[in-house]
C-alpha positions as CSV (number, residue, x, y, z in Angstrom):
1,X,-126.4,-183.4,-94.5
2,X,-127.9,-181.1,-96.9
3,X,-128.0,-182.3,-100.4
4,X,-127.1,-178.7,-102.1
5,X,-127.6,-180.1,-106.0
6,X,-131.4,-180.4,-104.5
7,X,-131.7,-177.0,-103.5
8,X,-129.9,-175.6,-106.5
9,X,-132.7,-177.7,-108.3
10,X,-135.4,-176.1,-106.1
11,X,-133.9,-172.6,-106.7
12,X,-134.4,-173.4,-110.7
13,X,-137.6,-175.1,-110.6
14,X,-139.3,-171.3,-109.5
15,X,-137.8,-169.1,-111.4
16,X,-140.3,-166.5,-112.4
17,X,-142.5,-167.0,-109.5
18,X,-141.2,-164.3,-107.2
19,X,-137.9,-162.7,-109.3
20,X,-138.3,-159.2,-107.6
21,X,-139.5,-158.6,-104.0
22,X,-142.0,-156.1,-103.1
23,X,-139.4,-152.7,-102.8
24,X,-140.4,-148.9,-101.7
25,X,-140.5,-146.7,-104.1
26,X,-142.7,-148.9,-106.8
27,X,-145.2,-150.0,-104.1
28,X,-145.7,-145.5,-103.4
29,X,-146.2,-145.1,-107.3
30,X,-148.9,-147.9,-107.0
31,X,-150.5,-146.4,-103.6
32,X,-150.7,-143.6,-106.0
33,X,-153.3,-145.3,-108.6
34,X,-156.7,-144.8,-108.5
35,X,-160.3,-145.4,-110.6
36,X,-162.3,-142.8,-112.0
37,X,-164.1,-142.7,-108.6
38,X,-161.3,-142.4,-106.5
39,X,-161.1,-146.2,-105.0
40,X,-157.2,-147.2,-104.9
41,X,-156.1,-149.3,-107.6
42,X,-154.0,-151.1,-105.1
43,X,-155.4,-150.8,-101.7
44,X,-152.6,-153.6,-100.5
45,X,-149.9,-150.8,-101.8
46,X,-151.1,-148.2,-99.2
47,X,-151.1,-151.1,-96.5
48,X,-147.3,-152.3,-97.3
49,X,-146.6,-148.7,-96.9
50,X,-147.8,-148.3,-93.6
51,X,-146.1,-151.5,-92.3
52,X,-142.5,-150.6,-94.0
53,X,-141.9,-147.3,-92.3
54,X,-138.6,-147.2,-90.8
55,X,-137.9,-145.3,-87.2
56,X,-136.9,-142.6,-88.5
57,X,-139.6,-141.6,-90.6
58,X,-138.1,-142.8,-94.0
59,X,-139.1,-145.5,-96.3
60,X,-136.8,-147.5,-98.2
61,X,-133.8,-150.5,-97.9
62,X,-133.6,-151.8,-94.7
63,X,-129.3,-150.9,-95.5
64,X,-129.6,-147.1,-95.4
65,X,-128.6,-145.2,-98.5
66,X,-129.3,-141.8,-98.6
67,X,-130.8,-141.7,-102.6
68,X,-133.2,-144.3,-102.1
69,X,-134.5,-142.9,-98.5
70,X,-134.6,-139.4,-100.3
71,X,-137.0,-141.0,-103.2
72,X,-138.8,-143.5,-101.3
73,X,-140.0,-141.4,-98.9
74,X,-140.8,-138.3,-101.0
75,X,-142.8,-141.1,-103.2
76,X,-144.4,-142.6,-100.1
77,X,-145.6,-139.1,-98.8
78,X,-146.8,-137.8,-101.6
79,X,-148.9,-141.4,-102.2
80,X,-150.5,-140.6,-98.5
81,X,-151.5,-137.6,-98.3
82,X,-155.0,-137.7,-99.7
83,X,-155.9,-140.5,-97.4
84,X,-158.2,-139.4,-94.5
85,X,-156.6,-141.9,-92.0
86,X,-154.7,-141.4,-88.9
87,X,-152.1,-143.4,-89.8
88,X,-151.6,-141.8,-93.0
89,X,-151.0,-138.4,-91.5
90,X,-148.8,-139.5,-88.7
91,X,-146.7,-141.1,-91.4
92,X,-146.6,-138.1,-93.6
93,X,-145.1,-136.1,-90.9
94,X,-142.7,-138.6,-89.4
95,X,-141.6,-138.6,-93.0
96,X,-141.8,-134.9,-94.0
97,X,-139.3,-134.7,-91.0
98,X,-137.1,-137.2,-92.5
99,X,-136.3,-135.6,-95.5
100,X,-136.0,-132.2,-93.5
101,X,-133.2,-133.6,-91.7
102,X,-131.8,-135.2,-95.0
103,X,-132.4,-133.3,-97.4
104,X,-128.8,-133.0,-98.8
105,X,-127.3,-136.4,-97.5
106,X,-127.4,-137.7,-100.7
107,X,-124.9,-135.0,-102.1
108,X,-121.7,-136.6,-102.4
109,X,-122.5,-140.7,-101.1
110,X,-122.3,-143.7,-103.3
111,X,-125.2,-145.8,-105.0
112,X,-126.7,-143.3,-106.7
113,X,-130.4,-145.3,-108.1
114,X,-131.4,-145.2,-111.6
115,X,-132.8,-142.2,-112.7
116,X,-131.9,-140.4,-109.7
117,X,-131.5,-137.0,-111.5
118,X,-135.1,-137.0,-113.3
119,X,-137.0,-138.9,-110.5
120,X,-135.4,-137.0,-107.5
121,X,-136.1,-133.2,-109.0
122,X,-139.7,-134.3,-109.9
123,X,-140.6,-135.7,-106.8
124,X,-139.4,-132.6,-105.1
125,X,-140.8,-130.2,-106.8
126,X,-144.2,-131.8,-106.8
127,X,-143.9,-132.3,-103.0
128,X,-143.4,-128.0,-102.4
129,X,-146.0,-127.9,-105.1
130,X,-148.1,-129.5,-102.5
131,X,-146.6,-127.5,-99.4
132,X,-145.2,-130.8,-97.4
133,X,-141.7,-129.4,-97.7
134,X,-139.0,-127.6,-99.3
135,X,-135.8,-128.4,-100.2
136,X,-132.7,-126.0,-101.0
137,X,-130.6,-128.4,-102.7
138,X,-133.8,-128.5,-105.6
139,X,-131.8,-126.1,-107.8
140,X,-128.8,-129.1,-107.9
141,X,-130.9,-132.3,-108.4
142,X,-132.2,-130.0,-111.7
143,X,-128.7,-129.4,-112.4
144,X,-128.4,-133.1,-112.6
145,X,-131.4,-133.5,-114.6
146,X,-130.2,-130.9,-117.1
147,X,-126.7,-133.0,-117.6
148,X,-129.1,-136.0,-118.0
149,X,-130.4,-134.5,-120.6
150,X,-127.9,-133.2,-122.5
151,X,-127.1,-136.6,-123.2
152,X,-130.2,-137.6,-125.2
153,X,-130.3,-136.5,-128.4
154,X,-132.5,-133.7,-129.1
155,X,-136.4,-135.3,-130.0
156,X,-134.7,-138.8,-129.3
157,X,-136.9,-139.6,-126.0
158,X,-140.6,-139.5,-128.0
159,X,-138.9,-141.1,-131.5
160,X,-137.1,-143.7,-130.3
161,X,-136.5,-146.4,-126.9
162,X,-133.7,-144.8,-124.5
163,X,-133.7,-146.0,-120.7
164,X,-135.5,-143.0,-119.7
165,X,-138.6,-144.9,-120.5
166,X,-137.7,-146.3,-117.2
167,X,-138.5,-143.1,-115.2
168,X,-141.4,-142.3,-117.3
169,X,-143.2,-141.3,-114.1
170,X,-140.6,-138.7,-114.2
171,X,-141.1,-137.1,-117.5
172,X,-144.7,-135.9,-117.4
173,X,-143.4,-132.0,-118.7
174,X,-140.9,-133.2,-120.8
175,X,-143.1,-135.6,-123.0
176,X,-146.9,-136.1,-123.9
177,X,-147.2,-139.3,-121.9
178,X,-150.0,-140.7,-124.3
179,X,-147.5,-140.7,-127.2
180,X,-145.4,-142.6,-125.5
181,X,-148.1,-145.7,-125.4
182,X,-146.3,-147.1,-128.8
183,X,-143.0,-148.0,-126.8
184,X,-145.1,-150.3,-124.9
185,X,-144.2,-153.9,-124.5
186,X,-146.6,-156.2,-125.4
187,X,-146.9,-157.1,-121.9
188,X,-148.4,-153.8,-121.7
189,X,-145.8,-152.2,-119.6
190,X,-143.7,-149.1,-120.2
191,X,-140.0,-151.1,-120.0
192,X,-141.1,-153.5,-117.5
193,X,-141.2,-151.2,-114.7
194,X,-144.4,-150.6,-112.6
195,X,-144.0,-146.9,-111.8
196,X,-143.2,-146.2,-115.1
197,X,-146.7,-148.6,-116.1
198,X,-148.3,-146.5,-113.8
199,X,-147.8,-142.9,-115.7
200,X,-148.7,-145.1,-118.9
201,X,-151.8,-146.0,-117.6
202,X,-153.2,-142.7,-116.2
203,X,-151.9,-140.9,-119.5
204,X,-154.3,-143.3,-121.5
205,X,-156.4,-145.7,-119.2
206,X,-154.8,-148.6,-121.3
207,X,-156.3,-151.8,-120.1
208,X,-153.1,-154.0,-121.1
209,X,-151.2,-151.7,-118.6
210,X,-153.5,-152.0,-115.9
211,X,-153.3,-155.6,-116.4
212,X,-149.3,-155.7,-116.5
213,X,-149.6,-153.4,-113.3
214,X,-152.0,-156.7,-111.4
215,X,-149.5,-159.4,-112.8
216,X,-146.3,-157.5,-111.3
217,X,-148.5,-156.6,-107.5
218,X,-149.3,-160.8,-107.6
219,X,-145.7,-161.2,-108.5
220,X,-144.5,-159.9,-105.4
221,X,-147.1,-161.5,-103.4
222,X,-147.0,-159.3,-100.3
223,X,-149.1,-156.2,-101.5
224,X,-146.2,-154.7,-102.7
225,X,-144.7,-153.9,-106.0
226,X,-141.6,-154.8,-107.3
227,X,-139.2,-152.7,-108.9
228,X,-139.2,-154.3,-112.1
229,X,-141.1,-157.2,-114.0
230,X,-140.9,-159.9,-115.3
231,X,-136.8,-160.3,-115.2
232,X,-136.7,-163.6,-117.3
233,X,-133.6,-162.9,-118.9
234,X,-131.4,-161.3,-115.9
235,X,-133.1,-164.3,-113.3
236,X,-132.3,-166.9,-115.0
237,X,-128.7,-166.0,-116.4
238,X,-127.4,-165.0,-112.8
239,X,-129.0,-167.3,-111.0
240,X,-127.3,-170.4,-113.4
241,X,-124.3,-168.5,-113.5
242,X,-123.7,-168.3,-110.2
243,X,-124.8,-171.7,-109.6
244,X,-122.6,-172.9,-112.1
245,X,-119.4,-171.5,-110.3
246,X,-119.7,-173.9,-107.8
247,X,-120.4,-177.1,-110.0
248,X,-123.8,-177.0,-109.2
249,X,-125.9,-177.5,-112.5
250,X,-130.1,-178.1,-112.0
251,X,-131.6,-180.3,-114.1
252,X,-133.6,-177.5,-115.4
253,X,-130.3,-175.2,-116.3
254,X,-129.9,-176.8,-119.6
255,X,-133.8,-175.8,-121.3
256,X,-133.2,-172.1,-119.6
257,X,-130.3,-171.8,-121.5
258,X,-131.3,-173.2,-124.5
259,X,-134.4,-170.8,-124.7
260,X,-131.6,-167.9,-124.0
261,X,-129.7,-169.3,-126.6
262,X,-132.3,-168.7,-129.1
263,X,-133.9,-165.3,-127.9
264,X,-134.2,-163.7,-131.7
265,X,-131.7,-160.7,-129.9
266,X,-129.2,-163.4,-129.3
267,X,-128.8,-164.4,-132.7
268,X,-128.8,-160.9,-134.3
269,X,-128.3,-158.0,-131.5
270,X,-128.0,-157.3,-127.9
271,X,-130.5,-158.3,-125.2
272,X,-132.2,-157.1,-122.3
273,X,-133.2,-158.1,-118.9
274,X,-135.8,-159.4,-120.6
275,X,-137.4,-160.7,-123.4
276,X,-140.0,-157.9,-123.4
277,X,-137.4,-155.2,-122.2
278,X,-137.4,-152.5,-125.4
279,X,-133.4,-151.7,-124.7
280,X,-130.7,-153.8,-124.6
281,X,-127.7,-153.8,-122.7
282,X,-124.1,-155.1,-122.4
283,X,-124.5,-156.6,-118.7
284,X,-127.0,-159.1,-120.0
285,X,-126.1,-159.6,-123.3
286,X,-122.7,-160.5,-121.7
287,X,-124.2,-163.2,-119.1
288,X,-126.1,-164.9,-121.7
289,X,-122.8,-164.9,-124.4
290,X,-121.1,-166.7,-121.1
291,X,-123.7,-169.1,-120.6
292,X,-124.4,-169.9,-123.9
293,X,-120.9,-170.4,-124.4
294,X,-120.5,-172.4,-120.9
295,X,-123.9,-175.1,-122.2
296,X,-122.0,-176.0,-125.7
297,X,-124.5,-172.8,-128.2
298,X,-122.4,-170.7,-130.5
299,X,-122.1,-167.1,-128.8
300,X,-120.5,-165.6,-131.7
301,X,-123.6,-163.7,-132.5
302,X,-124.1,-162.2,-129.0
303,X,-119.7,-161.7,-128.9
304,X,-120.0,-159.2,-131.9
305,X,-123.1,-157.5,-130.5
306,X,-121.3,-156.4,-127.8
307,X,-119.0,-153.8,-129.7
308,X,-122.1,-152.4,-129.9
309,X,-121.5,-150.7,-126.6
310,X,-118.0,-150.1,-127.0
311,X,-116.2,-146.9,-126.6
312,X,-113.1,-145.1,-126.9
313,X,-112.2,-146.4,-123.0
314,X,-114.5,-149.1,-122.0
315,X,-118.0,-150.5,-122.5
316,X,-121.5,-148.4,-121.8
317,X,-124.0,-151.0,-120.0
318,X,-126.3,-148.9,-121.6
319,X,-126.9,-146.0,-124.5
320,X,-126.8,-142.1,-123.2
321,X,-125.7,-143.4,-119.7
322,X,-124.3,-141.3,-116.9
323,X,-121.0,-143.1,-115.2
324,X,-119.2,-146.4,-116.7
325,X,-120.5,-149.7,-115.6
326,X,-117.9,-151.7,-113.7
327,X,-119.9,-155.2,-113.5
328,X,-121.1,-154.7,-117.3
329,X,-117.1,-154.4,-118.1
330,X,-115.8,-157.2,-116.3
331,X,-118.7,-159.4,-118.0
332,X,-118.0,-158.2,-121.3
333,X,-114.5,-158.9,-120.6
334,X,-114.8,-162.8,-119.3
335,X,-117.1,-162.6,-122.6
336,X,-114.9,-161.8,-125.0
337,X,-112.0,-163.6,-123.5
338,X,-114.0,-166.8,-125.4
339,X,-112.5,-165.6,-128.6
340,X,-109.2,-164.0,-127.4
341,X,-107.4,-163.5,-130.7
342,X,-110.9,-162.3,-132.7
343,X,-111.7,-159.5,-130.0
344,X,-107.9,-158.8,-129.1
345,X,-108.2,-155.1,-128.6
346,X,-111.5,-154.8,-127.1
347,X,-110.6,-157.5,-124.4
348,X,-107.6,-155.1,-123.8
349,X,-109.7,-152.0,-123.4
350,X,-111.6,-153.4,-121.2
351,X,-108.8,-155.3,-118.9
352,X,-107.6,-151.8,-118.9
353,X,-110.3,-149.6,-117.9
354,X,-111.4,-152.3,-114.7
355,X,-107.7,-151.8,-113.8
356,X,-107.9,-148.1,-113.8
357,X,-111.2,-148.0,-111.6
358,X,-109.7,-150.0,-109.6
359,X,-109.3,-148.1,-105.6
360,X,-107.0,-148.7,-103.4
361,X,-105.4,-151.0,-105.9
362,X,-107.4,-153.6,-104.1
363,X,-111.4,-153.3,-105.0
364,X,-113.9,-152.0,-107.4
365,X,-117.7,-150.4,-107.0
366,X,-120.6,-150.3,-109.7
367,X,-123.6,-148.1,-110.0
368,X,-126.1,-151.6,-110.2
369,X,-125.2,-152.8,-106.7
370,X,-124.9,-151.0,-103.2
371,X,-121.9,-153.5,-102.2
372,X,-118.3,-153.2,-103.2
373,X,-118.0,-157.1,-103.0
374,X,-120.6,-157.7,-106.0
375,X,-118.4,-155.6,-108.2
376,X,-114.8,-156.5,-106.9
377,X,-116.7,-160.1,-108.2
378,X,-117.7,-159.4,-111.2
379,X,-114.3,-157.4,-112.0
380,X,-112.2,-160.8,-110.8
381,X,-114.6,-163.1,-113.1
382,X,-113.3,-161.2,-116.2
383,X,-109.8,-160.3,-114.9
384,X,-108.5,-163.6,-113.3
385,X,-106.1,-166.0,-115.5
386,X,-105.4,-163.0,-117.8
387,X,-103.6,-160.3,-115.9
388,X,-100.3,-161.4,-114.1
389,X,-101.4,-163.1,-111.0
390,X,-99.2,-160.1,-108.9
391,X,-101.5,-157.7,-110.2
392,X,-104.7,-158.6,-108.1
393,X,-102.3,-159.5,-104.8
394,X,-104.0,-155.8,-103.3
395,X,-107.5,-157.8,-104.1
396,X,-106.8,-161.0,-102.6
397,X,-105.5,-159.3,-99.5
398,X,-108.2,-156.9,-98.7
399,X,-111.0,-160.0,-99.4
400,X,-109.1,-161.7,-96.6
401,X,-108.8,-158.9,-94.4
402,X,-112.6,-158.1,-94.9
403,X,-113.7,-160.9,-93.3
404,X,-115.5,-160.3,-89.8
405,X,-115.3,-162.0,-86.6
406,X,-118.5,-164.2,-87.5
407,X,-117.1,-164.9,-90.7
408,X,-119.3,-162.9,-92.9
409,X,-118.1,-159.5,-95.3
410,X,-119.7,-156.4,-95.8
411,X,-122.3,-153.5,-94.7
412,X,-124.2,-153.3,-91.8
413,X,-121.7,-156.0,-89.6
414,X,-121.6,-158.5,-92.2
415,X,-124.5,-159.7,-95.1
416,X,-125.3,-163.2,-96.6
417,X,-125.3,-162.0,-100.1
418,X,-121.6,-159.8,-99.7
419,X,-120.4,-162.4,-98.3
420,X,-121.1,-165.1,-100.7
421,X,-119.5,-162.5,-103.3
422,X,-116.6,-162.3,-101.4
423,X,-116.3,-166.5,-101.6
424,X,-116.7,-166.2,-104.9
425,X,-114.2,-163.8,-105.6
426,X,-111.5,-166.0,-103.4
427,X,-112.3,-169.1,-104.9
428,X,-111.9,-167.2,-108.6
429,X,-108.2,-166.3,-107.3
430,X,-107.0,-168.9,-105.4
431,X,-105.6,-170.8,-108.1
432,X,-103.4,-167.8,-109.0
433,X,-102.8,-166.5,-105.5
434,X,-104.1,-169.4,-103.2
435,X,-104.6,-171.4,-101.3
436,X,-107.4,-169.8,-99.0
437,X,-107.1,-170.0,-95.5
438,X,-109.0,-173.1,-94.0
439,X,-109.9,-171.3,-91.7
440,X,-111.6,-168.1,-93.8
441,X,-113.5,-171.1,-95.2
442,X,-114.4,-172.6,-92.5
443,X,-115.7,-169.3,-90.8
444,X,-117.8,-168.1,-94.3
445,X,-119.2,-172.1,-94.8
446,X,-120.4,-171.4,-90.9
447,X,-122.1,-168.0,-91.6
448,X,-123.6,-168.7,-94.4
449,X,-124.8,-172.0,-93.5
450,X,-127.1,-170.2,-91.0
451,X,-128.9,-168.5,-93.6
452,X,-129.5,-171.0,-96.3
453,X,-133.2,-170.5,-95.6
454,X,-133.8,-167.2,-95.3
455,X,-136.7,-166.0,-97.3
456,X,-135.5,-162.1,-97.3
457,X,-132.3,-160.7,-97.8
458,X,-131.3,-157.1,-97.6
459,X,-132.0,-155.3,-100.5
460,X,-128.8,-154.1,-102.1
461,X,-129.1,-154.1,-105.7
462,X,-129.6,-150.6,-107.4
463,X,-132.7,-149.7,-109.6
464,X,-134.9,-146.4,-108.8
465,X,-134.8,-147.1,-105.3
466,X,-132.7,-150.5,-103.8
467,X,-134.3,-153.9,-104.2
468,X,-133.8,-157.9,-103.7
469,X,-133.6,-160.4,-106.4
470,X,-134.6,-163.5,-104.1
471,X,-133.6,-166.3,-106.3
472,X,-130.3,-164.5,-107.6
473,X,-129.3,-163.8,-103.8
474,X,-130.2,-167.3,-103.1
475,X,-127.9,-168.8,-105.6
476,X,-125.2,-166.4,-104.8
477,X,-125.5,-167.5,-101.3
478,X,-126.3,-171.8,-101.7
479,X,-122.9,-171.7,-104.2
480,X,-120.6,-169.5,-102.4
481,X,-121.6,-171.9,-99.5
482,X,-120.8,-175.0,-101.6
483,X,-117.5,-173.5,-102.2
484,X,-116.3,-172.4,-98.8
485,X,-117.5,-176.4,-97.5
486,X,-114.9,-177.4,-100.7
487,X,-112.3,-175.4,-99.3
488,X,-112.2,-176.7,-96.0
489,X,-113.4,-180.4,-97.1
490,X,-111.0,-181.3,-99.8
């Protein structure tokens, strides 16, 4: 019998080691780099890329979505086509001919990736620039970009951190890259992001980026790059969180926390997904207020940041953002809910607007994750116990009729990680609206007992392109498990 406080111990005991697998659209930025005399930066990066070519031509998740095909492989192309190599030019044109025949799949479909609307229109552009193709819908991704804009305040990008810092890559004509060196971390990265790093480093050859840019490749250990580094907030808050929801806390959990609990943002202001990170956000400033709160530290600090992001509807995940942030709500809410008299109204706002986004009057979706069963998760963390238990009937029932024949939930016939959100969500309702089905228990424990030990889960999560947490999906996945065997064990 498996001892799963052991492997929740294991899960802790690396954090850091491997927080962000290898992902598409990073690893074609760094295929990109090269020295003064033309050698690749990262010869490994042109090597992933050749081995991570889908079928059809496209790079990207291994789930399809049609944003993060569109930029990956527009990235990937435009990263091969100096090379000399056979390979390299039989991969261009299976992937020219991908984004031919999906040029405008992406008008319209969910999981739109961050920064979408600068990335996409630059990578286009620059791709009929260099004659590999040309795409009619270009005039509406610079519509988007245009919108994006609007919403920075004028002269705000090169005087101040925003999140477009993110997609610096992308903002080569908007802003002289070199000036924007002094929103470095002191990692030497451009807000933790490689591609970003990237643009930093050929704007100014800045040896502390090229370093941060080596750290984040041995990070992902496969020749890849990840799609952002280090995460050493956002690792290990979900990952104990999760854990934590099944009664599962690692002898480690404790110090984690208490270094969150003393981040000099967490005293003072909001925090980000990590300790380097130059913008906060709600999301994680939310997590850590939870934990903090859950390990016995005073989160009253972190509770009044948060009205930081509060608007006249809900709560912004982040400043000048395009779309409101289900997940970042429904934490903020289970947040607040710690001092329910204090934060009265806010708590209400925020009940209100997850309620309103609600579809179907069953089930929620978020702009950070590609699966409707991550947000309908985090909206039943925040809302459960404090909405009439009749209200979320719509969401029990379509969680149990999700299930599939093999007991799993979600995309592509069923996936580990959906389906561990889909436990999670149950077990969060089922004193309300429970008890569970033994048998939807039984079936879930069965499924995701098989995969335990998998080493690579699809990538679902939504950054410029998709991309896997490994030690978040793991504990999403070990605790869901160790709730479904309660279910059917008790």
């Amino acid at each position: 019998m498996r001892n799963l406080t052991d492997e929740a111990d294991r899960i802790v005991d690396v954090l850091g080691e491997r927080p962000v697998a290898a992902m598409a659209y990073s690893t074609a930025w760094a295929a990109r780099l090269a020295t003064d005399d033309g050698a690749p930066v990262f010869p490994g990066a042109r090597e992933w890329l050749r081995t991570h070519q889908h079928g059809d031509g496209s790079w990207g998740g291994s789930v399809p979505n049609p944003y993060d095909r569109l930029v990956s492989t527009a990235a990937a192309v435009l990263a091969l086509r100096e090379l000399p190599d056979d390979w390299a030019a039989q991969a261009i044109r299976a992937g020219v001919g991908y984004l031919r025949d999906h040029a405008t799949d992406w008008q319209g479909a969910v999981g739109e990736p961050i920064g979408f609307e600068v990335v996409a229109p630059h990578l286009v552009a620059e791709a009929q620039s260099a004659g590999l193709f040309a795409m009619d819908s270009l005039a509406e991704l610079v519509r988007l970009r245009d919108d994006k804009l609007s919403r920075v305040p004028p002269g705000a990008l090169a005087k101040q951190p925003t999140g477009l810092l993110y997609s610096l890559e992308a903002l080569g004509e908007l802003v002289p890259l070199p000036e924007m060196a002094r929103f470095a971390a002191v990692n030497g990265s451009m807000a933790n992001n490689p591609a970003a790093t990237g643009a930093l480093w050929e704007a100014t050859n800045d040896q502390a980026a090229l370093g941060y840019l080596h750290e984040a490749a041995r990070s992902a250990g496969d020749g890849g790059m990840p799609e952002i580094y280090p995460i050493n907030v956002f690792e290990p808050s979900w990952v104990i969180y999760l854990l934590g929801r099944a009664g599962l806390v690692p002898a480690g959990a404790r110090e984690h926390v208490a270094r969150l609990a003393k981040l000099p943002g967490a005293t003072s202001e909001p925090i980000g997904v990590s300790e380097e990170f130059p913008v906060p956000d709600s999301d994680d400033t939310a997590m850590v207020a939870n934990l903090s709160h859950a390990f016995g530290h005073d989160a009253t600090p972190l509770l009044e940041s948060l009205l930081s992001f509060e608007t006249d509807t809900h709560f912004v995940g982040f400043a000048h953002e395009r779309g409101a942030p289900v997940s970042a709500n429904g934490r903020v809410l289970e947040a607040l809910c710690q001092q329910e008299q204090r934060f009265a109204p806010q708590i209400a706002k925020a009940r209100d607007f997850l309620l309103d986004v609600r579809r179907d009057s069953a089930w929620w979706y978020d702009k950070w994750h590609l699966s409707a069963y991550y947000a309908t998760a985090q909206a039943v963390f925040g809302l459960a116990g404090i909405v009439p238990a009749n209200t979320l009937t719509g969401t029990w029932q379509w969680l149990l009729d999700g299930q599939h024949a093999d007991g799993s939930w979600g995309l592509a016939g069923g996936l580990p990680e959906e389906t561990a959100y889909a436990v999670h969500s149950l077990d969060a309702l089922e004193p309300h609206l429970g008890p569970v089905p033994a048998d939807t228990y039984r079936r879930a424990a069965a499924y995701l007992r098989e995969h335990l030990d998998a080493t690579d889960y699809a990538e679902l999560w939504i950054g410029k392109g998709l991309y896997t947490p490994p030690a978040v999906v793991r504990a999403a996945v070990l605790s869901a498990y160790a709730l479904s065997k309660k279910g059917i064990d008790d």
